[in-house]
C-alpha positions in Angstrom: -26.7 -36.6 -3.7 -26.6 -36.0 -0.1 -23.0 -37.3 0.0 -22.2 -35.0 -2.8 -23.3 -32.1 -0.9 -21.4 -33.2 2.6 -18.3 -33.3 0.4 -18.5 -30.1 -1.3 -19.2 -28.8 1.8 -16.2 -30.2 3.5 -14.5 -29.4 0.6 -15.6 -25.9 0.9 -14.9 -26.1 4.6 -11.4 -26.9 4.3 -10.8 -24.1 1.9 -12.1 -21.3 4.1 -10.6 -23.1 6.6 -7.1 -22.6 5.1 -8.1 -19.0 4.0 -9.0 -17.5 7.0 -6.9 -19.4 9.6 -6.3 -16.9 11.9 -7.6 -14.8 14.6 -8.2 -11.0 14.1 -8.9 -10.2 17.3 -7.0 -10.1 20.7 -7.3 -13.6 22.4 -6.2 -12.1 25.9 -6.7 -9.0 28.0 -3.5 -8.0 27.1 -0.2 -8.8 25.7 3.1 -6.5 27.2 6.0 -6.2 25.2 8.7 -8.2 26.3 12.0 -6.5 25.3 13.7 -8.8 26.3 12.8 -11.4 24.3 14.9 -12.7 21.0 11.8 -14.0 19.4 11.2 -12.3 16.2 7.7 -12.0 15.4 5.1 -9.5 13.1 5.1 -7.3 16.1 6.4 -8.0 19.9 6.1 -11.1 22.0 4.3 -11.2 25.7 5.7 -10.4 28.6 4.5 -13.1 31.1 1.2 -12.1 32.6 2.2 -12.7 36.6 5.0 -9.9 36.2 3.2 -7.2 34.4 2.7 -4.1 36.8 1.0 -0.9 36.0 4.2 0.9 34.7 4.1 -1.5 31.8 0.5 0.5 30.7 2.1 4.5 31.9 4.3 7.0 30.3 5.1 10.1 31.7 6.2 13.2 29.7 3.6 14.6 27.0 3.2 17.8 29.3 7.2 18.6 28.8 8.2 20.8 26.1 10.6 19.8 23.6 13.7 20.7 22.1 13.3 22.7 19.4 16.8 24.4 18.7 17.4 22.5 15.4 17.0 23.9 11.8 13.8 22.3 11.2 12.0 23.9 14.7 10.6 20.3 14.9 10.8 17.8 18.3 8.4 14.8 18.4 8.2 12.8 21.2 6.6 9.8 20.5 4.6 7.2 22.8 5.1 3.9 20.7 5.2 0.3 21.9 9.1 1.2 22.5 8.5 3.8 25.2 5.1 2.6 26.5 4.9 -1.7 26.5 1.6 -1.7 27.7 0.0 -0.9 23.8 1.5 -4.2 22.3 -1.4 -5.6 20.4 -3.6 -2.4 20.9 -3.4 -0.8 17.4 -2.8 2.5 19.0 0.1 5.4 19.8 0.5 8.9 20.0 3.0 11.6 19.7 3.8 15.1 20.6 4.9 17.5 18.3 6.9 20.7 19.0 6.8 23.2 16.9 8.7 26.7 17.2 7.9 29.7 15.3 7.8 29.1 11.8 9.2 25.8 12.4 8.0 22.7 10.6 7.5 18.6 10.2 8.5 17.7 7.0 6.4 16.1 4.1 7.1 12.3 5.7 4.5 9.4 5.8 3.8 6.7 8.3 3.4 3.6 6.2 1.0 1.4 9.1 -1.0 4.5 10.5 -3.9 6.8 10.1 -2.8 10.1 11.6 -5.4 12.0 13.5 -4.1 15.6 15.0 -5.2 18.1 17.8 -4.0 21.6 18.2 -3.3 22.8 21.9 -1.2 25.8 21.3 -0.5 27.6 18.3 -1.8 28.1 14.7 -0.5 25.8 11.9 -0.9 25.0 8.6 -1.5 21.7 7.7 -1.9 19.2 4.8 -1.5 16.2 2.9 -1.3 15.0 -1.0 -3.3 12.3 -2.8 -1.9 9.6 -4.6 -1.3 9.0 -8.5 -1.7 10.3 -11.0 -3.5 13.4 -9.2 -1.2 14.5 -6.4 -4.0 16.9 -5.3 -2.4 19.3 -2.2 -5.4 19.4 0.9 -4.4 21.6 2.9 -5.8 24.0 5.9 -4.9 26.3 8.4 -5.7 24.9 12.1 -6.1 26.6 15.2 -6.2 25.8 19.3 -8.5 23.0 19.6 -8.9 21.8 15.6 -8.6 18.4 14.6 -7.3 17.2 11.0 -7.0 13.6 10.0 -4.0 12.5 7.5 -5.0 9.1 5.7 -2.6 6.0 5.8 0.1 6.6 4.1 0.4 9.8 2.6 2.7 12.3 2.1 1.7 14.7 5.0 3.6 18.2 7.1 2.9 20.5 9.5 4.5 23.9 9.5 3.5 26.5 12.5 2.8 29.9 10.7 2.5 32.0 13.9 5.2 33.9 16.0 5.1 31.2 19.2 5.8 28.1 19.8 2.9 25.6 18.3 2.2 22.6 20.4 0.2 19.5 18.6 -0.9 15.8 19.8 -1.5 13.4 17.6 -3.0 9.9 17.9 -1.7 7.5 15.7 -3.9 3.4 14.4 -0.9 1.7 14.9 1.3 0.5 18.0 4.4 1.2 15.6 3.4 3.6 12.7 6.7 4.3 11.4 7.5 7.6 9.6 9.5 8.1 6.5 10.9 11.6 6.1 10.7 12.0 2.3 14.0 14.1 2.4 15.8 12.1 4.6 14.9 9.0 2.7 15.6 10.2 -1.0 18.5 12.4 -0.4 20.1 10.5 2.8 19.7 6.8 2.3 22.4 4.6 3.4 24.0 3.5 1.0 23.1 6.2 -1.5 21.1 6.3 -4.4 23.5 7.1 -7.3 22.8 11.2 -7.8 22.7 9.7 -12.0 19.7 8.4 -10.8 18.4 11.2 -8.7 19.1 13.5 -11.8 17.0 12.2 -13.7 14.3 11.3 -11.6 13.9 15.1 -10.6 14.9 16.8 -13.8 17.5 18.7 -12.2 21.6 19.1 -12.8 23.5 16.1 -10.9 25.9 18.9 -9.0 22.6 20.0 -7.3 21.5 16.5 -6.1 25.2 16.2 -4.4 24.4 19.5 -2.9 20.9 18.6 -1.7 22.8 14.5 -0.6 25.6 16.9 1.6 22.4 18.3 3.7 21.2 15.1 4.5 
């Protein structure tokens, strides 16, 4: 019996063994990106420890203002693991959004990130819409100094509604959130999705998909 036991629990051993055989938390201080590495891994590779200096953990720029001559009134200047190495590993970035009067961030999504925003300037409306089948709009108007929280992976904008320039920060749980502009992605993929397709999808006349494809 008490063999039986030892090799069920081997056997049981072995099998969480193989099912959790990794390790979800860092296993160093720290772990720079290396950009000049050509190893291609779920992430970036380390930079070797002995030449890391403190640049690899700064960025400077957040306190500049951005261009915002463009038709949407949008410029977002992001801190990712591309412009700051130092957050390889960290789960974290951040970004600053420009926003000039009227001017808006389209309904996009950032497919690895939680999305949590702080006004500094401005008043904006805000909001994001729930999955399947309800597709329920939550949205709000925020104001210097209010916080809102878009959930992983939704479809989320912000629009400023005021006659000045809005600015925003937001903190993102990823060191590369990505973002997919739902315009830019539906009506401006490379190559194209066929506009017969498009038609349909949207209920709409094909001669306005290739007019809404020519914008993007």
């Amino acid at each position: 019996m008490g063999k039986q036991l030892s090799h069920i629990s081997l056997v049981a051993l072995a099998f969480f063994g193989l099912t959790f055989a990794y390790e979800p938390d860092a296993l160093q201080d720290f772990c720079v990106a290396d950009p000049n590495s050509s190893v291609n891994v779920n992430g970036k590779t380390c930079k070797n420890p002995t030449q890391i200096q403190a640049n690899d953990f700064y960025f400077s720029g957040l306190h500049l203002k951005g261009n915002i001559s463009n038709p949407l009134g949008l410029r977002v200047t992001p801190v990712t693991v591309a412009q700051l190495p130092g957050l390889n590993t960290l789960g974290i970035s951040m970004v600053r959004i420009d926003l000039a009067p009227w001017g808006i961030n389209p309904p996009h999504t950032h497919p690895r990130a939680t999305e949590i925003i702080t006004v500094l300037e401005g008043s904006i409306e805000v909001g994001f819409i729930t999955s399947d089948p309800e597709n329920r709009l939550i949205s709000k108007v925020l104001y210097k100094g209010d916080v809102f929280v878009f959930p992983v992976g939704l479809v989320h904008f912000q629009r400023n509604i005021g006659n000045k320039c809005a600015v925003v920060i937001g903190a993102l749980s990823s060191q590369n959130p990505g973002a997919i502009t739902i315009g830019n992605a539906v009506f401006g993929s490379n190559p194209p999705i066929l506009s017969d397709v498009l038609a349909k999808a949207f209920q709409v006349d094909k001669k306005l998909i290739d007019q809404l494809k020519a914008k993007f």
